[in-house]
C-alpha positions in Angstrom: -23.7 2.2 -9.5 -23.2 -1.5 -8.8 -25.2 -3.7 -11.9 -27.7 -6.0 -10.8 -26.6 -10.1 -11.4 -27.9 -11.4 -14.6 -30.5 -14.0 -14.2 -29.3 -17.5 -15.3 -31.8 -17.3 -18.3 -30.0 -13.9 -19.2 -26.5 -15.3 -19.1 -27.8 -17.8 -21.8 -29.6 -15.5 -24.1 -26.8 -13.1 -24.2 -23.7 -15.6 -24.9 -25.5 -17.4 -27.1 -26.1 -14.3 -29.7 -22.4 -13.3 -28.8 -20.7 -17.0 -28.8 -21.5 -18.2 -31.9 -18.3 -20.8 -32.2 -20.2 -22.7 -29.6 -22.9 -25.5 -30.0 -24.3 -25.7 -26.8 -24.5 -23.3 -24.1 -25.9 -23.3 -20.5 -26.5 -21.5 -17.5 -27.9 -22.3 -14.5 -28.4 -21.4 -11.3 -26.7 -23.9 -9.2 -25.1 -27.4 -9.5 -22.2 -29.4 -8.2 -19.3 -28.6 -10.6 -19.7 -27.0 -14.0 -16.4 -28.8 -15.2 -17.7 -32.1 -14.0 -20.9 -31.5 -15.1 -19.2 -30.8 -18.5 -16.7 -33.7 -18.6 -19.7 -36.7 -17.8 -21.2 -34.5 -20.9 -18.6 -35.2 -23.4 -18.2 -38.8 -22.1 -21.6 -39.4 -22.7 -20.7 -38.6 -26.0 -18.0 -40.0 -26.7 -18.6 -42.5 -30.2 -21.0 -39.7 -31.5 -20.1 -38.2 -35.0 -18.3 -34.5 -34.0 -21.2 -32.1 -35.3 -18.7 -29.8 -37.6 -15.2 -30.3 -39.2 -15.3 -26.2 -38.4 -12.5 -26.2 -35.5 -14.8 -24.9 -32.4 -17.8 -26.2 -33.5 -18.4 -28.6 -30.7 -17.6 -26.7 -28.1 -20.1 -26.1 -25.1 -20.2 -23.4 -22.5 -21.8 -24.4 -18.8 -21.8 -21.7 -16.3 -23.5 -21.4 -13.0 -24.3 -18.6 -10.3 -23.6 -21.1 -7.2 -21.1 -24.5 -7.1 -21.7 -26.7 -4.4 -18.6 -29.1 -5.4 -16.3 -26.4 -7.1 -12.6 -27.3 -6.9 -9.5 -25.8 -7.8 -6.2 -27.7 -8.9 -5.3 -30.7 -6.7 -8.9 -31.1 -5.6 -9.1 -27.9 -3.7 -12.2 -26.9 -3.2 -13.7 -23.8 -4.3 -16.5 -21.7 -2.3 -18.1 -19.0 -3.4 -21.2 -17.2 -2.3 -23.9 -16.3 -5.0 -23.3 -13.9 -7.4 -19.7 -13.3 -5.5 -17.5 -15.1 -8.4 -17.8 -15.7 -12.0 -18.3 -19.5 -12.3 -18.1 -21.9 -15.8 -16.5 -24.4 -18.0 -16.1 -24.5 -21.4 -15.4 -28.2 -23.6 -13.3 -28.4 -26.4 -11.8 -30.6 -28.7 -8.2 -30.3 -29.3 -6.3 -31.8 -32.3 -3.8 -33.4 -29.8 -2.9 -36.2 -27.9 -3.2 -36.1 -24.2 0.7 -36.2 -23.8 1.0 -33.0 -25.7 -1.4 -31.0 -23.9 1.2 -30.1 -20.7 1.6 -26.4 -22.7 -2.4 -26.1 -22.7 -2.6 -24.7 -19.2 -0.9 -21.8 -19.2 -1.7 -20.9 -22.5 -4.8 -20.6 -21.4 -3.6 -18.5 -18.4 -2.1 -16.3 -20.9 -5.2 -15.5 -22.8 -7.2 -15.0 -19.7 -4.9 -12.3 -18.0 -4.5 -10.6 -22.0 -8.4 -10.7 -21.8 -8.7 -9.1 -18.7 -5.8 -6.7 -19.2 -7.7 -5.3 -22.1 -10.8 -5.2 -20.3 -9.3 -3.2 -17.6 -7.5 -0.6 -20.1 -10.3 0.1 -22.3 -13.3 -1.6 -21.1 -15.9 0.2 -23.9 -13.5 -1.1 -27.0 -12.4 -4.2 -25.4 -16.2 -5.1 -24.9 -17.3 -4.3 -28.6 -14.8 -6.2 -30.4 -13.1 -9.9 -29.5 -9.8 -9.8 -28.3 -7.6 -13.3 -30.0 -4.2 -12.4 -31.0 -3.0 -9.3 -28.7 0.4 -9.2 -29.8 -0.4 -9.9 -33.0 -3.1 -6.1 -33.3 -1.9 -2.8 -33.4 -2.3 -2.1 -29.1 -5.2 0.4 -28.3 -3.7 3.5 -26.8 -3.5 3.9 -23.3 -3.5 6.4 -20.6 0.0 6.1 -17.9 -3.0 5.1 -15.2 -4.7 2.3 -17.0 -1.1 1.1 -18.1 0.3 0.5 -14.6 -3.6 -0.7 -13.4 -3.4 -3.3 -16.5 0.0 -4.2 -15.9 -0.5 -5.5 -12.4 -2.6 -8.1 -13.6 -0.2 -11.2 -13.6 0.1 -14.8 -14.5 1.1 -17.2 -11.8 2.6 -20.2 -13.5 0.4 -22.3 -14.8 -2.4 -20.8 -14.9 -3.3 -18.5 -11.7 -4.4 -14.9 -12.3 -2.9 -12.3 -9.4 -3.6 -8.6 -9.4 -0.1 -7.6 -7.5 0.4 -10.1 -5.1 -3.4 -11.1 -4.4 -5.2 -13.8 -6.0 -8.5 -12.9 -8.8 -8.7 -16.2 -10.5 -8.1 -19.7 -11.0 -8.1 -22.3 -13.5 -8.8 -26.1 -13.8 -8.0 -28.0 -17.0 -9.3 -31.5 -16.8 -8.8 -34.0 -19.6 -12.1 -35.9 -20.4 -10.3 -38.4 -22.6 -9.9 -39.1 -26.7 -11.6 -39.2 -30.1 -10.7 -41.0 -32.7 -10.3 -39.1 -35.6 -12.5 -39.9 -38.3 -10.8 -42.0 -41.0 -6.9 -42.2 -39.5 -5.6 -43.3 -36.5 -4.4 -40.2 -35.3 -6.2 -38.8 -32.0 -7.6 -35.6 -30.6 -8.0 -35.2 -27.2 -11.3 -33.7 -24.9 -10.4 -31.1 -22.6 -13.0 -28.9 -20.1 -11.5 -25.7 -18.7 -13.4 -23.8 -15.9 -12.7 -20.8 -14.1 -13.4 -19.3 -10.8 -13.1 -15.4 -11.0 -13.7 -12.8 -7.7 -16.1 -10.2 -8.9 -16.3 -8.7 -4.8 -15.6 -10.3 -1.4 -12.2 -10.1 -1.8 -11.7 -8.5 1.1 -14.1 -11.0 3.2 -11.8 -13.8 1.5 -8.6 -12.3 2.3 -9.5 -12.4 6.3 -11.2 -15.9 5.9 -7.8 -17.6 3.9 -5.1 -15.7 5.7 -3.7 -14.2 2.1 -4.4 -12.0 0.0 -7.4 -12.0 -2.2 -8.6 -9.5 -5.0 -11.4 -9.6 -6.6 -12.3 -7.4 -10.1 -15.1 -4.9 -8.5 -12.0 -3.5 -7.0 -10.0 -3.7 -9.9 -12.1 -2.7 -13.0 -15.0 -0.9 -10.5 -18.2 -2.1 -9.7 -20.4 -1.7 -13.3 -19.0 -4.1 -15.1 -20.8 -6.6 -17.3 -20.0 -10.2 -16.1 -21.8 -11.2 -19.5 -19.0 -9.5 -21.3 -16.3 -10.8 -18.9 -17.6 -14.9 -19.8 -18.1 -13.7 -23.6 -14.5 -12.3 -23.9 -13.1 -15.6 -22.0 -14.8 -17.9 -23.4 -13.9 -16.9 -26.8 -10.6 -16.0 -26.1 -10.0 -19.7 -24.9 -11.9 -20.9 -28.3 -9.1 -19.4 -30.0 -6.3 -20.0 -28.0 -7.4 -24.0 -28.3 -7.4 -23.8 -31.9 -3.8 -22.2 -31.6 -2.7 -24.4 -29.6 -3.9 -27.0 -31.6 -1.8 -26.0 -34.6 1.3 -24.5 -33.3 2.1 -25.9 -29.5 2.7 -23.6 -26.9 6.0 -22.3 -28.6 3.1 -19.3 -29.9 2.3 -18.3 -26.6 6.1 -18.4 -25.2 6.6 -15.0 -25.6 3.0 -13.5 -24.4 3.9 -15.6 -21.4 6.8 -13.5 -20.5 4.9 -10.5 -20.5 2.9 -11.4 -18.0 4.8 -13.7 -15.5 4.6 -12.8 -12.3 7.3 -15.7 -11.0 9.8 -14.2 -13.7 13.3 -14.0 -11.6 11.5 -14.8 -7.9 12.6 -17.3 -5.6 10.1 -20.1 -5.6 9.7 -23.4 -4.1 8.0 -26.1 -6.0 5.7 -28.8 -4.1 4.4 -32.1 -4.9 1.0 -33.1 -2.5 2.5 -30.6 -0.1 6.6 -31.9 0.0 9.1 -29.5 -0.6 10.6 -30.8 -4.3 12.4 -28.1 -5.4 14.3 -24.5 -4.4 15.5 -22.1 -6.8 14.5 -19.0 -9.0 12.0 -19.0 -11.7 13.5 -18.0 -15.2 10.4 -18.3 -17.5 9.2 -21.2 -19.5 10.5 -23.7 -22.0 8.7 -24.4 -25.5 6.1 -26.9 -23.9 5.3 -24.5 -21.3 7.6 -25.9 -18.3 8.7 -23.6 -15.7 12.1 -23.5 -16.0 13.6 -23.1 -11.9 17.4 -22.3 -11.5 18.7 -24.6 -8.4 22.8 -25.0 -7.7 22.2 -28.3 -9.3 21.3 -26.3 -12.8 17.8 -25.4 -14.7 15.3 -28.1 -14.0 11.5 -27.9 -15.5 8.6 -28.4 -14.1 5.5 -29.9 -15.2 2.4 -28.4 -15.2 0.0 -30.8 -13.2 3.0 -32.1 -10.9 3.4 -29.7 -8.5 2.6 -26.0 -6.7 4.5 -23.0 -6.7 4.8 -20.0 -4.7 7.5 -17.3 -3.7 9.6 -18.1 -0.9 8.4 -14.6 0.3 5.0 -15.3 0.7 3.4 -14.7 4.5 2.0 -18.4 5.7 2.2 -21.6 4.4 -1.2 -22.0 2.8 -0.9 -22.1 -1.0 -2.8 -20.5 -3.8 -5.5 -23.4 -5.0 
């Protein structure tokens, strides 16, 4: 039996007894963009003492049942009909410049597809206790079915989430500039991370886009709790920011591999829609750089700079 969409006052309620790393959170039920509501948020801010030296302290949580002015990477806009999608942003503060955050975004993707890996392979535990350090927990047992279902989930460098070849989610890191640290010069850096997840219509979306489309009604069935999907996320990200914070991307190098979906495809990269590159993926470096094999030798790309999809792929649309 399908579960009825929480209210936005539910949402709210619910995260905030299970989210308690975060100062603020909100739900509502329809604005422009939760990641630029967030990012004129911490701007606002900016200059204001940071309300814990306890590393998550300040982050917020904005979510929303309807977007009128979501977007995707590269400005791409993002539609979604109410209820359809799982829609919010989370701010955080990240002991870090700016120029060492390229390694953020798919560490994030990581986190996200080992979130909703665990979900799918054993939704009652994985919803009872937080999920942070997969690789580093003795795994949950698992039946051969829940193991192949789980293992289709994929990353798609940096930061999409595919279930086989169709698109579930997708993620937008947005700086929203510095903070001085308090008695040094040294700088951390203010980052907002939203997501757009299918939870039906994938179908509908498929026809409309002219590619494929999932959507995680079909995947994990339709009684899910999209409290506990945000919850998981959300905390998940809390975690991996902290991470990130103290050890780069080179902890997530490995967890990346078990999930890349690019791993040994060929894949063109773009740049604003121009052909910049033609080779085979091999994986990323230690700041998170798809490394693509060309007959001029391994070149890396930077996250931010440019789009990438298999040569295979039917059209010539692009995931957003």
């Amino acid at each position: 039996m399908q579960m009825t969409f929480p209210t936005p006052a539910a949402f709210e309620s619910e995260l905030k007894n299970q989210l308690n790393g975060f100062s603020e959170i909100q739900w509502v039920h329809a604005t422009g963009s939760t990641n630029t509501d967030l990012v004129e948020c911490v701007k606002a801010s900016r200059g204001n003492a940071p309300q814990s030296d306890t590393p998550g302290r300040g982050a917020l949580l904005r979510g929303s049942h309807q977007q009128t002015a979501g977007r995707g990477r590269a400005g791409r806009p993002w539609a979604a009909a109410e209820g359809a999608s799982l829609l919010f942003s989370c701010a955080f503060e990240v002991n870090r410049r700016i120029t060492e955050l390229a390694g953020l975004s798919p560490a994030i993707g990581v986190a996200t597809c080992e979130v909703l890996r665990a979900l799918i392979s054993h939704p009652k535990q994985a919803s009872e206790q937080r999920i942070e350090q997969p690789t580093e927990q003795p795994p949950l047992p698992q039946t051969d079915d829940t193991l192949t279902k789980a293992n289709r989930l994929k990353l798609k460098w940096p930061n999409d989430i595919q279930w086989g070849d169709a698109k579930l989610a997708g993620i937008l890191i947005e700086s929203a500039g510095l903070r001085a640290a308090s008695g040094d010069t040294a700088q951390s850096s203010q980052v907002v991370i939203g997501i757009g997840l299918n939870l039906r219509n994938g179908a509908i979306l498929s026809a409309a886009l002219d590619r494929p489309v999932a959507d995680w009604t079909e995947i994990a069935g339709s009684a899910h709790d999209p409290i506990v999907l945000v919850s998981q996320i959300a905390h998940a990200w809390l975690h991996t920011v902290n991470t990130y914070a103290v050890r780069g991307f080179s902890a997530f190098q490995a967890r990346f591999a078990a999930v890349d979906v690019l791993a040994g495809q060929g894949v063109n990269t773009f740049d604003q829609g121009r052909l910049l590159l033609t080779g085979t993926a091999q994986g990323v470096d230690e700041q998170g750089q798809l490394l693509v094999n060309t007959p001029t030798g391994i070149v890396p790309v930077f996250v931010g700079d440019v789009s990438v999809r298999s040569q295979t792929a039917q059209g010539r649309k692009q995931n957003t």
